[in-house]
N, C-alpha and C positions, 0 to 999 in steps of 0.2 A: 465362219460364215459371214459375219458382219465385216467382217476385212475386207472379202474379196466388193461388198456393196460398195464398200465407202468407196474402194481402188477404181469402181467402173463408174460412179456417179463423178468421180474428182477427171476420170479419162474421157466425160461427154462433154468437157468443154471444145475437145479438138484434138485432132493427132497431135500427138509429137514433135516437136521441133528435132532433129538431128543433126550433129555435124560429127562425119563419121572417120575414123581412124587414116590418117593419112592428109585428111584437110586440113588446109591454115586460113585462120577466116580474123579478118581486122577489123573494127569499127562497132558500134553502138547496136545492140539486139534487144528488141521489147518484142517481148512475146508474153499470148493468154493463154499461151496452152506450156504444158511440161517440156523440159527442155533434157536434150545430154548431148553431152559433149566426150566425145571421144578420143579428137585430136585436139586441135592447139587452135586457142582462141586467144584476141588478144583486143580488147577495150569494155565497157560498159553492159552488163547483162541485170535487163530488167523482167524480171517473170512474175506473171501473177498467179504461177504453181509450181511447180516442182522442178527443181537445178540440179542434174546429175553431172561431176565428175567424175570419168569413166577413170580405169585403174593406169590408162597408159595418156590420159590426155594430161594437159597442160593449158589454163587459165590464167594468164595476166590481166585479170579483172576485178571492179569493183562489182562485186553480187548482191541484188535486191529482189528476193523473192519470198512465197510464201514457206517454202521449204527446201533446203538444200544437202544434198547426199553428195559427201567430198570420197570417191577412193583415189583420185591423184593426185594432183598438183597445182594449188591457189597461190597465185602471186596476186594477195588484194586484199581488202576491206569487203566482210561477208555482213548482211543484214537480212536475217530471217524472220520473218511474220510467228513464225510459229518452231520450227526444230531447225538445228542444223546437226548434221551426224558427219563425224570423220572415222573412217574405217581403219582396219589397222594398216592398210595402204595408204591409207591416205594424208595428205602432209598441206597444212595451210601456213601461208607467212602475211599474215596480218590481224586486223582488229575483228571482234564480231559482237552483232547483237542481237540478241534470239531470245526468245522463249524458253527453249530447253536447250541444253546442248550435251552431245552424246559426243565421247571420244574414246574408241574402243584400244585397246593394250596393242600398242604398236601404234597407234594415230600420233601426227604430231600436230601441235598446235602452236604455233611462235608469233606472238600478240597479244593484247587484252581484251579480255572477254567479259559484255556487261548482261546481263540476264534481267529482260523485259518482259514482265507478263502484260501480255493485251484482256485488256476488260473486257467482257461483251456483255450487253442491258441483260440478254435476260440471266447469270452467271450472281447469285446470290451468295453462292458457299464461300466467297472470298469476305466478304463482308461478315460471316456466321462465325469463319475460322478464324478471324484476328480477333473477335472473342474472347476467343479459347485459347490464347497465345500469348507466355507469361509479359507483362510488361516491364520497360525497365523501370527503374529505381534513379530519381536525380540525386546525383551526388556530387 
């Protein structure tokens, strides 16, 4: 029940961006609302929510958004705010730096991957947890 909140609260920025199976679209995309891609895109995609590669599309792009769900095909440098998820379709051929990053059995990923957690003020238990977290030893 809390899912489907968060899903309609993150959908009241704006419909959807689309580019739908069959289109070929070239050039620079900033977009505030959720984006998918279903056919074949090809330069710079900056979103300030959610990046879908659809299972048959095709991206030659560098990706900047808050979250991004690969099932096709990234030809580029991915940079996620918070998750990046590749499905077991899905295949990326470059670098990424995310928060979390999920690669389910059958995903591929070919690049280096650096994992950045974003602080937020009020987010105290990261400061509580390195605490509790052995330290090293100088030797």
């Amino acid at each position: 029940m809390m899912r489907s909140r968060k899903k309609s609260a993150r959908r009241s920025q704006g419909p959807a961006t689309l580019i739908s199976q069959g289109s070929q679209v070239e050039g620079k995309l900033i977009c505030e609302s959720d984006l998918r891609i279903d056919g074949q895109f090809q330069g710079d995609i900056e979103s300030t929510g959610e990046v879908t590669i659809g299972e048959l599309a095709v991206a030659r792009s560098n990706i900047t958004a808050k979250e991004v769900f690969i099932a096709g095909k990234v030809y580029g440098d991915v940079a996620a705010e918070e998750r990046l998820t590749i499905t077991r379709t899905g295949q990326m051929y470059g670098d990424v730096v995310a928060s979390s990053l999920i690669i389910m059995e059958g995903g591929v990923l070919n690049g280096a991957s650096r994992m950045e957690h974003q602080a937020s003020s009020g987010d105290s238990s990261t400061a509580s947890d390195a605490r509790h977290l052995p330290q090293p030893e100088a030797g």
